[in-house]
Backbone bond lengths (Angstrom), bond angles and torsions (degrees), N, CA, C in turn:
res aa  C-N    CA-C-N  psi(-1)  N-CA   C-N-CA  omega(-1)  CA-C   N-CA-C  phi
1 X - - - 1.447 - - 1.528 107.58 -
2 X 1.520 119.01 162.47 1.592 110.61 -163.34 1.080 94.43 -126.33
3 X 1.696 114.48 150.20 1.645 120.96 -162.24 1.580 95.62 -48.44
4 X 1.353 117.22 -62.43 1.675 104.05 -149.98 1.902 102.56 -53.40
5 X 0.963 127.75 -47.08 1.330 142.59 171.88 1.648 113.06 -33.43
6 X 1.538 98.94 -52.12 1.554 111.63 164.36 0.959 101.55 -47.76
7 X 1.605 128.90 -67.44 2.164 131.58 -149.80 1.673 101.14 -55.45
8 X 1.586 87.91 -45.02 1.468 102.73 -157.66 1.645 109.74 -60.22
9 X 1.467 122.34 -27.09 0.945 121.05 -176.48 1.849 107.78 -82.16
10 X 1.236 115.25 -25.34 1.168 129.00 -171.65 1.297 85.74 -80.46
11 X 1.086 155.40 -53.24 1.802 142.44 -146.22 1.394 107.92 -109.91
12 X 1.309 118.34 -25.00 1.760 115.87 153.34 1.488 95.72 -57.21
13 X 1.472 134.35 -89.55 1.620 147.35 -179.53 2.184 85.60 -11.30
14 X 1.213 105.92 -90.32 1.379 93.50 -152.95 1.834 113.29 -67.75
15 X 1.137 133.96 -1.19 1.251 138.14 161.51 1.793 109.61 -68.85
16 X 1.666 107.72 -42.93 1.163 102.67 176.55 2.012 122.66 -81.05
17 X 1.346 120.69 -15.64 1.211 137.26 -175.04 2.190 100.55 -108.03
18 X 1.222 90.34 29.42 1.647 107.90 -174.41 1.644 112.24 -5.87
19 X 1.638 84.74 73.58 1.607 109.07 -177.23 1.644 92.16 -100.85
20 X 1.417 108.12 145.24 1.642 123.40 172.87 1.558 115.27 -78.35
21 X 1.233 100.23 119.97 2.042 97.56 -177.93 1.805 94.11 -173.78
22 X 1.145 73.46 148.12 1.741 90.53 174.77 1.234 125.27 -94.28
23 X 1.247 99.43 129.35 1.708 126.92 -143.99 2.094 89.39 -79.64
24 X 1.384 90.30 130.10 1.356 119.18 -174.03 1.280 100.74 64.22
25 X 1.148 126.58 69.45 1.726 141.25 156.85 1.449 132.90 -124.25
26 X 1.304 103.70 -10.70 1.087 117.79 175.44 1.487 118.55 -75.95
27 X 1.353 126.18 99.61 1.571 134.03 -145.14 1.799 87.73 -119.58
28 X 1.998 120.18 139.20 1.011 135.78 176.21 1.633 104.83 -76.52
29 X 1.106 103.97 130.42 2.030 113.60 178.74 1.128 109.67 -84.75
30 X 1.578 111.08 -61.41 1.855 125.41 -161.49 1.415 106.57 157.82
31 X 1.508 97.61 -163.20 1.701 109.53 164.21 1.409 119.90 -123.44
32 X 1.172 108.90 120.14 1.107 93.72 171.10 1.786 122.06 -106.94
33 X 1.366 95.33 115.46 1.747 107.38 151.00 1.464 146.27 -13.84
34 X 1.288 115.93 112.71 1.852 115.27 -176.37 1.597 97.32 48.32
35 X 0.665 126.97 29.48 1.811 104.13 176.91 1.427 124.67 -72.39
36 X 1.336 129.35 137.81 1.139 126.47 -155.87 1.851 99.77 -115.41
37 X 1.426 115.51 136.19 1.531 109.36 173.61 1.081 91.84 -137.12
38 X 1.667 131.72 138.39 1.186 144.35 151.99 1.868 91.59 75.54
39 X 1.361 99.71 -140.52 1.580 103.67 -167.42 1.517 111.83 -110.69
40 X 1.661 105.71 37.58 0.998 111.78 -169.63 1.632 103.43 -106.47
41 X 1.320 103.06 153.22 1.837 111.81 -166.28 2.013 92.26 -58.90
42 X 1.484 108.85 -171.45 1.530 102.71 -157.58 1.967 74.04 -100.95
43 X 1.137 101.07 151.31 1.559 123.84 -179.07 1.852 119.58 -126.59
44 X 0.816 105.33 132.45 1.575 93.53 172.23 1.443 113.46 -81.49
45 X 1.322 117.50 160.55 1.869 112.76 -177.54 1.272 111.62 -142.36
46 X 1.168 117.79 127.55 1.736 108.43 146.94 1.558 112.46 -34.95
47 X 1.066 133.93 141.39 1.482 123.74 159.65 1.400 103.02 -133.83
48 X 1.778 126.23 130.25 1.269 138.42 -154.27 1.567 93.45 -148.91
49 X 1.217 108.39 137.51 1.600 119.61 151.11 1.440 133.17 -106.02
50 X 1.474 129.84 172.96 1.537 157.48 150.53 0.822 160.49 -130.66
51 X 1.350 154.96 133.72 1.225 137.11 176.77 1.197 112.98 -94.47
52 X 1.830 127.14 -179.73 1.285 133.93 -139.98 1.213 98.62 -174.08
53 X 1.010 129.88 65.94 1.685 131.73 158.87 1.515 110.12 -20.48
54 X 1.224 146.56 118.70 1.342 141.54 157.96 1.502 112.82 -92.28
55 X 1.202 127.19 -32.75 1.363 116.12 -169.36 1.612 90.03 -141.36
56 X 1.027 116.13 165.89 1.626 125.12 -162.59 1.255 102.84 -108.38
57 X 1.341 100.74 -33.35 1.533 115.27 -154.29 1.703 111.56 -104.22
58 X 1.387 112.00 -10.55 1.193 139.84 156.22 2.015 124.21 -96.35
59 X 1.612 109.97 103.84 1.402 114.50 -174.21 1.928 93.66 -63.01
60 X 0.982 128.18 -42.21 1.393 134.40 -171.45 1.088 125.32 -69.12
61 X 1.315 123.57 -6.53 1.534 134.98 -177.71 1.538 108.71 -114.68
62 X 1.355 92.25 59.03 1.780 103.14 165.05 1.647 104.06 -103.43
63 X 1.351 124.31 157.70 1.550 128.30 -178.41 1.621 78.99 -125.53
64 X 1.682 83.69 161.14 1.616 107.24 167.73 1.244 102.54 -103.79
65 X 1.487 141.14 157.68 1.535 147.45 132.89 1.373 113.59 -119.87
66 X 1.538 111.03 146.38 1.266 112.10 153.07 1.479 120.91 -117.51
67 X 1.297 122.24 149.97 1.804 135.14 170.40 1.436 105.32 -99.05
68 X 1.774 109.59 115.51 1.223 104.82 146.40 1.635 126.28 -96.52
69 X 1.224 105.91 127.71 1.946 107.85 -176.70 1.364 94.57 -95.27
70 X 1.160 92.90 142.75 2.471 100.37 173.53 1.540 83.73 -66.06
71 X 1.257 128.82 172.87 1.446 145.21 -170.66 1.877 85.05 -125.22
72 X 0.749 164.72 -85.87 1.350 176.56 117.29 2.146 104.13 36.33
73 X 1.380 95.97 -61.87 1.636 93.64 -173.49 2.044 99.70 -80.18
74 X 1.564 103.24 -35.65 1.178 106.83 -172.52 1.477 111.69 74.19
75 X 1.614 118.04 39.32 1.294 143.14 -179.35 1.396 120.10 -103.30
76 X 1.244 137.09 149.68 1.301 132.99 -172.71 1.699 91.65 -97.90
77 X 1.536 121.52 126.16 1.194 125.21 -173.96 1.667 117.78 -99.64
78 X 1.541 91.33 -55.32 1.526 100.57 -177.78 1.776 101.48 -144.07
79 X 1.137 97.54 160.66 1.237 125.20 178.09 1.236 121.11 -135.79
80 X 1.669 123.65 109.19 1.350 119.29 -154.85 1.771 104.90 -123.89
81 X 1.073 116.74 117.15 1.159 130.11 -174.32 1.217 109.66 -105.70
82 X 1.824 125.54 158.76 1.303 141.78 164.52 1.582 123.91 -14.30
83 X 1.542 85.52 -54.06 1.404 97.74 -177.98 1.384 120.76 -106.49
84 X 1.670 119.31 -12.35 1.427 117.80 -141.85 1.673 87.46 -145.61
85 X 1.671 96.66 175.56 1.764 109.60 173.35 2.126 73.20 -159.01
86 X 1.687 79.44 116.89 1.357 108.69 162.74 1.824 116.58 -95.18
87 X 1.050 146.02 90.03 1.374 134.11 163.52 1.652 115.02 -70.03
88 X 1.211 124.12 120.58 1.549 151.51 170.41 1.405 121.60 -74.91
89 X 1.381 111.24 93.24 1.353 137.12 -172.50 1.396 98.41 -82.86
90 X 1.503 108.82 122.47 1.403 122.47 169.41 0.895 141.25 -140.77
């Protein structure tokens, strides 16, 4: 799959799950290899990031996230935030 194809799936996903993030931020990382999350066998991933404006009125209140996509289903898996690990039921 090709980076822009990657974003694109990531910024349809959070436009449609009317998650807060700033539009064209979603920047391609790599892949990462065997990676293992939870008790799940090791998987390869897209791995993609974002930012997340929280306050408008605050320059300092940006969050990081990252999206891992399976490379194989070409599924959005997890979504790992500051605080949180979202898994994406599909």
């Amino acid at each position: 799959m090709k980076e822009q194809e990657l974003i694109k799936k990531v910024e349809d996903y959070l436009i449609d799950s009317n998650s807060i993030f700033v539009k064209n931020s979603v920047e391609y990382i790599g892949v990462r290899e065997n990676y293992v999350i939870s008790n799940e066998r090791p998987k390869n991933y897209y791995f993609l990031s974002y930012h997340s404006v929280v306050d408008k009125n605050n320059i300092y209140s940006t969050n990081s996230y990252f999206v891992l996509i399976d490379k194989v289903s070409e599924t959005i898996c997890y979504i790992i935030g500051p605080q949180s690990l979202e898994k994406i039921e599909e």
